[in-house]
C-alpha positions as CSV (number, residue, x, y, z in Angstrom):
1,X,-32.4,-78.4,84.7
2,X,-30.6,-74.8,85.1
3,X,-29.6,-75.1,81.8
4,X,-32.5,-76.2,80.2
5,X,-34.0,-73.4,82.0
6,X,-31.7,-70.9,81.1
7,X,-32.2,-71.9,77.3
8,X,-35.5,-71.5,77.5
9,X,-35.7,-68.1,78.9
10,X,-33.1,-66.6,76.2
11,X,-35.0,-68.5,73.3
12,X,-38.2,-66.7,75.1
13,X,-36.2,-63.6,75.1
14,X,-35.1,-63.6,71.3
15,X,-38.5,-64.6,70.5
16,X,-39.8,-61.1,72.6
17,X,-37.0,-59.3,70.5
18,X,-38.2,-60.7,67.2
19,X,-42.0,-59.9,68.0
20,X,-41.0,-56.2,68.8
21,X,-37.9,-54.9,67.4
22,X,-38.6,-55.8,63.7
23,X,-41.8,-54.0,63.3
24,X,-39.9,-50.2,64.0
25,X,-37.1,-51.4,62.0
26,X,-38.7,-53.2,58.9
27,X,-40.4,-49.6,58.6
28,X,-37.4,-47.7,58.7
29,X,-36.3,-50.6,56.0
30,X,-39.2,-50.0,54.0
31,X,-39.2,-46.5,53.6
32,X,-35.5,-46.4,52.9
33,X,-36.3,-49.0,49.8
34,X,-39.8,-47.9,48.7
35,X,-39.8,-46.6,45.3
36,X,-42.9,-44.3,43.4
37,X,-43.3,-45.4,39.6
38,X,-44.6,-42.8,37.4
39,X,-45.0,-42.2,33.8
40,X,-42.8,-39.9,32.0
41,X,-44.8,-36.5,31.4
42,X,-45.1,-35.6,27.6
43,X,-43.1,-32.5,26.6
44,X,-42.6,-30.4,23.7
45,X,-39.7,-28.0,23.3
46,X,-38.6,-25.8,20.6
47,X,-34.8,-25.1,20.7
48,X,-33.9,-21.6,21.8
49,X,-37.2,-20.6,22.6
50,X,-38.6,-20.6,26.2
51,X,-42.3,-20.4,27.2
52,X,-43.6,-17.7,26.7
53,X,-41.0,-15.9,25.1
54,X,-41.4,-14.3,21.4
55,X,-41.2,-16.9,19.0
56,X,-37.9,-16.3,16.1
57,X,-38.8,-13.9,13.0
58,X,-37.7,-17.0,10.6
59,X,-40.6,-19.1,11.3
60,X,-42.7,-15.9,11.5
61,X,-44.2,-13.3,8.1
62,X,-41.5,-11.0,9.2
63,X,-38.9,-13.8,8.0
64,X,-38.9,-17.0,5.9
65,X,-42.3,-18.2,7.2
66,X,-40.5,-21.6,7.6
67,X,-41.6,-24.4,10.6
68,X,-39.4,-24.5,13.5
69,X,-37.5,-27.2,15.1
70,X,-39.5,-29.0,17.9
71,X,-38.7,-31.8,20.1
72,X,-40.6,-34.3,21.5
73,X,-40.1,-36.4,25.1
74,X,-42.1,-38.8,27.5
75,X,-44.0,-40.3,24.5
76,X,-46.0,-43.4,25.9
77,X,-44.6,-46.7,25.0
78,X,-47.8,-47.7,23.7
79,X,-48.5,-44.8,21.3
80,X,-49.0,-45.3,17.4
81,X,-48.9,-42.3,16.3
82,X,-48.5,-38.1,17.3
83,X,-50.6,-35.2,16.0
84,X,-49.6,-31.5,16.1
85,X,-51.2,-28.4,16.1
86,X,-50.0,-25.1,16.2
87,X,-52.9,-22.3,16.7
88,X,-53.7,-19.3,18.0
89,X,-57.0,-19.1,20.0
90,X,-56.8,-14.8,20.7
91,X,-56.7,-15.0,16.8
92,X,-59.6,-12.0,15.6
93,X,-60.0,-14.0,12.0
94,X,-60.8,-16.6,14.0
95,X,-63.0,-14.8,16.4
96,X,-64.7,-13.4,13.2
97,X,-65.3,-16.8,12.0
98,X,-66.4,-18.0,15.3
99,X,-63.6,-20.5,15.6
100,X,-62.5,-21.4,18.7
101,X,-58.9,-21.2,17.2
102,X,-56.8,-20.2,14.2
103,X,-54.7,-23.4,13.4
104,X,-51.4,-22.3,11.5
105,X,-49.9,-25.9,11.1
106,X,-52.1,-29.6,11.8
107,X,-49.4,-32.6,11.5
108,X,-50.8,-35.9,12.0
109,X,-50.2,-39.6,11.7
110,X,-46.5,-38.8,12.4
111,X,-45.2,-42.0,13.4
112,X,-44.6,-42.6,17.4
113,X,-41.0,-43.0,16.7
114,X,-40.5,-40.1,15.5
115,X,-38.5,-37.6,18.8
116,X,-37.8,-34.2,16.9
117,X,-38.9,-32.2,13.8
118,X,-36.0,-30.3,12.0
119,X,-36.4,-27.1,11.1
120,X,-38.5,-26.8,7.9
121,X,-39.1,-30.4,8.2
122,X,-40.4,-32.6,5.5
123,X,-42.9,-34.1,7.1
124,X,-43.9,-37.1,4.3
125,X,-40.3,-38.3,4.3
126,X,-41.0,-39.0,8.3
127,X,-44.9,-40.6,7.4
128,X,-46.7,-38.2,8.5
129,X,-49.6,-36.0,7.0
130,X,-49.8,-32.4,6.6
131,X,-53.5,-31.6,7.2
132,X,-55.5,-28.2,5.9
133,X,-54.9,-25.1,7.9
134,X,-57.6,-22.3,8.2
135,X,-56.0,-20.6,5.4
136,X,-57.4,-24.1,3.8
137,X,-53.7,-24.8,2.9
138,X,-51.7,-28.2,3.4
139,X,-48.3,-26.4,5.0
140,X,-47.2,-24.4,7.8
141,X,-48.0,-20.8,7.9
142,X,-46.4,-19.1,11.1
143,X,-47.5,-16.2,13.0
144,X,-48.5,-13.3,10.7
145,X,-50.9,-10.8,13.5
146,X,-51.8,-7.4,12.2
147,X,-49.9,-4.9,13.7
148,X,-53.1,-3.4,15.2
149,X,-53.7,-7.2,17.0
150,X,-50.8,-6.7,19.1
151,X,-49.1,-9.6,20.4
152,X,-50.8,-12.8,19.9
153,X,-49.8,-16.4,21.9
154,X,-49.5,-19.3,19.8
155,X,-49.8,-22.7,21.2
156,X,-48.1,-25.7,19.6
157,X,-50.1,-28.9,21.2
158,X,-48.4,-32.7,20.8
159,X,-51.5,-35.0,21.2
160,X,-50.0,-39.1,21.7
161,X,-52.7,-41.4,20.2
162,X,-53.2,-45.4,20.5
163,X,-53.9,-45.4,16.2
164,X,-52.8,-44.1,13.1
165,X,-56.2,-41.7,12.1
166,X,-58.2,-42.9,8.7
167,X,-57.7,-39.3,7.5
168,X,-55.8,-37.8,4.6
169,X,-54.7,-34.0,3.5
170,X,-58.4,-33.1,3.5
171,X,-59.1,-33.6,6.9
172,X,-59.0,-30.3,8.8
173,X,-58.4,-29.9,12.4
174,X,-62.2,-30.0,12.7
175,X,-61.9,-33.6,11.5
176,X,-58.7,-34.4,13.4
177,X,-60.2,-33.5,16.8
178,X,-63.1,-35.9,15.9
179,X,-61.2,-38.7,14.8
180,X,-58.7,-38.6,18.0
181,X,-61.5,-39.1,20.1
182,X,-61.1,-41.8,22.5
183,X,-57.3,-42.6,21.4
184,X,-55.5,-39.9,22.7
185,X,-53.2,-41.3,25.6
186,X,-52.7,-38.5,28.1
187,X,-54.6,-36.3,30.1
188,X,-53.4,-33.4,28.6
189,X,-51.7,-33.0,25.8
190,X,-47.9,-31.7,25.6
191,X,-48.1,-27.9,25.1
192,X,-45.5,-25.1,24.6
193,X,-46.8,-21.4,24.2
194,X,-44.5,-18.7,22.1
195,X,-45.8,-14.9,21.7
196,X,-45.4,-12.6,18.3
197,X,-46.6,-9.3,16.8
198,X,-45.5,-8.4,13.6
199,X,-43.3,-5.4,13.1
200,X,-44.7,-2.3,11.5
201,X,-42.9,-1.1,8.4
């Protein structure tokens, strides 16, 4: 009897133990093995340039007017396609026009693959589709201010979309905006800001 007593009281006191002492240290368990999942976040660099700072004379008026090198991170797994936009919303031409912005380079349907543009980029050879700038021109025009507008920002904006857009080199970025409606993938898009003012000869 003693020892079926005895056995009954430690099973009884394991069986306490089990009740109590888990709960404190499944939580210290759990926090030590929870993980957060989060999506990548979208980015946009150019190489040698940091935000804010004055965007290089070679992709500018004041040098060979060329498009710069941009990279391209955190692109959703299920994107089809990017679109890019360089513009300049302090623009006066544009103010004149009554434009919310003056858009110096629209790139779209560049396929999803696609993580960096070289520097002067051909941008058919990578499938994508230069659209009409608001000098009505299919190519990039960089930052070209009149001295007298001081130093302009310039915006380059990397927009992920679920679809290639039924657009071709006519479509402006009036038309672009339109078409990416309801396909655009992030919140906001990726965005890098550079500054310039042309040098007075």
């Amino acid at each position: 009897m003693k020892k079926i007593w005895v056995i009954s009281v430690s099973a009884l006191v394991v069986g306490l133990l089990f009740l109590i002492t888990p709960n404190s240290y499944m939580k210290k368990k759990s926090k030590r093995y929870s993980f957060t999942y989060s999506k990548p976040e979208m980015k946009i660099r150019m190489p040698g340039l940091y935000p804010g700072e004055r965007i290089h004379k070679e992709y500018s008026c004041d040098g060979e007017n060329e498009s710069p090198a941009l990279e391209f991170s955190g692109i959703p797994k299920e994107a089809k396609s990017l679109v890019l936009i360089m513009e300049n919303p302090g623009s006066p031409e544009a103010q004149k026009r009554h434009e919310k912005a003056w858009v110096h380079w629209l790139v779209f349907n560049i396929p999803a693959t696609v993580t960096e543009l070289k520097h002067d980029a051909n941008i058919e050879e990578l499938g994508g589709i230069i659209g009409k700038n608001s000098w009505d021109e299919n190519k990039y025009d960089g930052p070209c201010p009149l001295p007298t507008a001081g130093t302009q920002i310039y915006f380059f904006k990397l927009y992920a979309l679920d679809s290639m857009l039924d657009l071709d080199e006519k479509a402006d970025a009036v038309d672009v905006r339109k078409a990416m409606e309801n396909h655009i993938l992030t919140e906001e898009p990726a965005k890098l800001t550079g500054t310039f003012s042309t040098e007075v000869r």
